[in-house]
N, C-alpha and C positions, 0 to 999 in steps of 0.2 A: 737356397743352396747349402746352408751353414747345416740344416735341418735333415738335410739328403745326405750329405755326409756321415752324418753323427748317427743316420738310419746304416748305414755302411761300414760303421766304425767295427763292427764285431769281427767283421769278412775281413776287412784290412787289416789287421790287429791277426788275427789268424795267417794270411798269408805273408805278413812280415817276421811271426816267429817262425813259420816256416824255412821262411828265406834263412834266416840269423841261423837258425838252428844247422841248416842243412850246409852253409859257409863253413860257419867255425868246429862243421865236423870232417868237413873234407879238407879242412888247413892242417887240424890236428892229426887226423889220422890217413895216413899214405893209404891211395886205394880205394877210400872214400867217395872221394868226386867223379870215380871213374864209371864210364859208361854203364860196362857190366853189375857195378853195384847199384846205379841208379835202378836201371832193370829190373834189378833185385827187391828192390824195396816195395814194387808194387806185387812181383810176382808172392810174395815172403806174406805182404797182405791184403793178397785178394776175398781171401775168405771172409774177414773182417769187413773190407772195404763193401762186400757186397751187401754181407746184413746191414751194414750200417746205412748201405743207400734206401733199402729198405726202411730202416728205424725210421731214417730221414722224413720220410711221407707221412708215420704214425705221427712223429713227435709236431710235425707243423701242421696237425689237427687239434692237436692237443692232447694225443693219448700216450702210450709207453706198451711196447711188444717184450715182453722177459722171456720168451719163446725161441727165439731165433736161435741160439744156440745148440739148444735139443732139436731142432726142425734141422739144422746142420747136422747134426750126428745122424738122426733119423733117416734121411736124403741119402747117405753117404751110405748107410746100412742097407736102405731099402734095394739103391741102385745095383750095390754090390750082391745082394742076394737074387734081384730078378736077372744079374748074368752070371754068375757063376752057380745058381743054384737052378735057378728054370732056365735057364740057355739062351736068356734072349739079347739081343743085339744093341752094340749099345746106343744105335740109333733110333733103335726102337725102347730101351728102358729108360733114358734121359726125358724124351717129353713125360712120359707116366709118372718119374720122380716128382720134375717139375709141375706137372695137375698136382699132384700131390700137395705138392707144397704151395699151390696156391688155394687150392679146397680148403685145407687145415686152417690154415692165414682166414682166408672168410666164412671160414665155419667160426671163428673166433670175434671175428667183427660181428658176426647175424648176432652174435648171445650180446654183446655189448650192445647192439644197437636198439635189437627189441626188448630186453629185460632192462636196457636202461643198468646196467653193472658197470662197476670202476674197470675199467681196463688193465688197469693193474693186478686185482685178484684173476680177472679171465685168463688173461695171459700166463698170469703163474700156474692155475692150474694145468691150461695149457705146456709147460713147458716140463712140468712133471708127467705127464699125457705120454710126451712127445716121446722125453727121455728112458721113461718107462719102456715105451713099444720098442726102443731101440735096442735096448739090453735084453729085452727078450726074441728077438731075431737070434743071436748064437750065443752057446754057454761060452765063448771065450771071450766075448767080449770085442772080437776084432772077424773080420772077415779079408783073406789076403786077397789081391788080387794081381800078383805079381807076374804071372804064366797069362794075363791074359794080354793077348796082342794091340785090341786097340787100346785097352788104356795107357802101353808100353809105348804106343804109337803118338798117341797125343801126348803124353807127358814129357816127349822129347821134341815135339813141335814148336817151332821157334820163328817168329816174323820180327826183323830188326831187332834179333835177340829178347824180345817180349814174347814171353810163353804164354801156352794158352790161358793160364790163369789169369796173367798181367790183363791181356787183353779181353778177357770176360767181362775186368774189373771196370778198365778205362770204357768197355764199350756199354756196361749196364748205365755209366756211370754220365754218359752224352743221352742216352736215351732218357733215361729219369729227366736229366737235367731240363730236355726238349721239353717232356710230358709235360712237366710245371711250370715251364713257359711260357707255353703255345698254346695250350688243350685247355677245352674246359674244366674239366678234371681235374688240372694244376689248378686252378683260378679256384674252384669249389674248395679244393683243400686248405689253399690260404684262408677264404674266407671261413670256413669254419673256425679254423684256428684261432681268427681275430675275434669274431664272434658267432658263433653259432645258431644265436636265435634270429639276426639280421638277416644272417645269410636263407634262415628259413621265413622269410620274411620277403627276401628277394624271390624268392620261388626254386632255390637254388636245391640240386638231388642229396640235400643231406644223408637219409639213409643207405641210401645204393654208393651213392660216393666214400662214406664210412668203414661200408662192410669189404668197400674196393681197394681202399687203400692199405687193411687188414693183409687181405688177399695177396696185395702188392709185397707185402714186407715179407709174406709166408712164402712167395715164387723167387725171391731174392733170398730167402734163406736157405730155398734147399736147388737154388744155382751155386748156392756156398759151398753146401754137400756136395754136390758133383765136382766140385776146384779140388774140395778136399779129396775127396775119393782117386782124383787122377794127379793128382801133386804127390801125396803117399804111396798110390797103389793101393790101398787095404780101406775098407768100410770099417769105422771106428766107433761105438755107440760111445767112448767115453770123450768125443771128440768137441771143441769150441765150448769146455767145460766153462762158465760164466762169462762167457764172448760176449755176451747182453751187454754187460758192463762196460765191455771196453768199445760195444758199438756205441750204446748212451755217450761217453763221455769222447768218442769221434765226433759225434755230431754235435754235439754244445760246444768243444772246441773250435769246429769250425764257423761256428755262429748263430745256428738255428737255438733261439729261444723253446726252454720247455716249456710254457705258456700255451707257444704254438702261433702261427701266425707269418713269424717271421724266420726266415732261414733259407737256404741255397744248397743244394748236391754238390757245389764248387767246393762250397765251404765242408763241407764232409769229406770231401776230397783230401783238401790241404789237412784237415784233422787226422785222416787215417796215417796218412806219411809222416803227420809231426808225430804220433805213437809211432811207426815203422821207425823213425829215426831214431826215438830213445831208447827203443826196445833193441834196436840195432850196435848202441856206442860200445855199452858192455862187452860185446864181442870183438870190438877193437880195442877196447883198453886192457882186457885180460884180467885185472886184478880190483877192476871195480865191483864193486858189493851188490848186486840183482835188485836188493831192494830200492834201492835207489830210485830205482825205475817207476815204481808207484808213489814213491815220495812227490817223485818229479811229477809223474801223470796229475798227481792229487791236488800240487800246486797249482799248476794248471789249470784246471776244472774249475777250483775255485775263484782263481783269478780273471777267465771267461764270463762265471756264472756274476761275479763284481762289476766287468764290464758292460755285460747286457743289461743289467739292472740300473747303471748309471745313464746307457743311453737309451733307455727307454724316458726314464726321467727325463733327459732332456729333450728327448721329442716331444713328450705332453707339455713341457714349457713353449 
């Protein structure tokens, strides 16, 4: 029992700064606890929340996607050019984004998986790839997309005040969670994480599951693009500029082990809202210093990354 706890203790530990955090911001500041800022908070970070559900599936293999960000800019450019530039509809250019970005994603897994490369160099090149192809879509660097009807259309779409982006976020964010569940799929990916050669050992789809869960993080990064594309209005190649980072460090806040193995989409969840929250106070205190904000993240991270390490320790005892 003591042992199942202390496996839990990262997730709990996450959803009580959560709580603390989210209290002593709505006592302080009038406004705060109020419905519509709750709203706020997921719709403000959907784009993040998304990649990070994404990252979520790399990091509990044990890899690292630095991609996501440019695959966000990319998505946002691409979509914005095949409707304002080839005329196509945006129920017809959203799936094509999305291949898109799940091709990219496992086109990035196949090079990791058959050369056997660090993750970490593919990905980066990858995200220079990405970045690159986006900046060169339009010499300005931005694509408007204000005159066009439906993005004007969904971007004012609102269910119990959760706008479409909110609920992109909350609903990639139940399905991930299922996948890793329920599915094989989910089960494969732990065990790589845990261990890898076991799990090829069990007979388990190492390869195909690798190159999948790639793929997975590339469909969730440029569903990030499309949030952003209709949140803004405007396809942005300079857009989710080192978002990586703040997806990394969603996800270890909320518990997932970089090791890999162990971690929850719950827990990425309550991680993205603890950054939405701090990122958020500065605008109700007015005269507090921006930097602050990464001080805090930074404490953060490290204090997680202390935690997981001590309860690991105590589960090998």
């Amino acid at each position: 029992m003591m042992a199942r706890f202390i496996r839990h203790w990262p997730l709990l530990a996450t959803a009580g700064v959560l709580a603390a955090l989210y209290m002593t911001a709505a006592i302080a500041y009038p406004g705060f606890g109020s419905w519509f800022q709750f709203t706020r908070l997921f719709a403000d970070n959907a784009t993040l929340g998304l990649a990070a559900i994404g990252m979520t599936f790399v990091i509990l293999s044990g890899g690292i996607d630095l991609s996501v960000g440019a695959v966000i800019a990319l998505s946002s450019m691409v979509l914005a050019v095949l409707m304002s530039r080839l005329g196509l509809p945006m129920w017809c250019a959203v799936p094509m984004v999305l291949a898109l970005g799940f091709a990219f994603g496992g086109f990035m897994g196949g090079i990791i998986q058959v050369f056997r490369l660090p993750p970490f160099l593919v990905t980066l090149a990858g995200m220079f790839l990405a970045r690159g192809a986006a900046l060169l879509l339009s010499d300005t660097k931005r694509i408007d997309m204000n005159n066009d009807a439906a993005v004007r259309s969904l971007s004012e779409r609102h269910i119990v005040d959760f706008n479409l982006a909110a609920i992109a976020f909350v609903a990639a964010a139940v399905i991930a969670a299922a996948v890793l569940r329920f599915t094989r799929f989910g089960r494969t990916v732990y065990a790589i994480g845990s261990d890898e050669s076991a799990a090829r050992l069990m007979g388990l789809p190492v390869a195909r599951t690798r190159i999948g869960l790639y793929a997975i993080s590339g469909l969730c990064a440029a569903a990030g693009g499309i949030v952003h594309l209709i949140g803004m209005q405007a396809g942005d190649a300079s857009a989710a500029f080192l978002l990586e980072l703040d997806a990394i460090a969603a996800v270890v806040i909320g518990g997932t082990v970089l090791a890999g193995g162990r971690g929850s989409v719950l827990g990425t969840l309550f991680g993205v809202l603890i950054l939405g929250i701090i990122t958020t106070i500065p605008n109700f205190q007015g005269d507090l210093n921006t930097w602050w904000i990464k001080i805090v993240i930074g404490l953060l991270l490290l204090a997680f990354v202390l935690l997981q390490r001590f309860a690991q320790r105590w589960s090998q005892r």
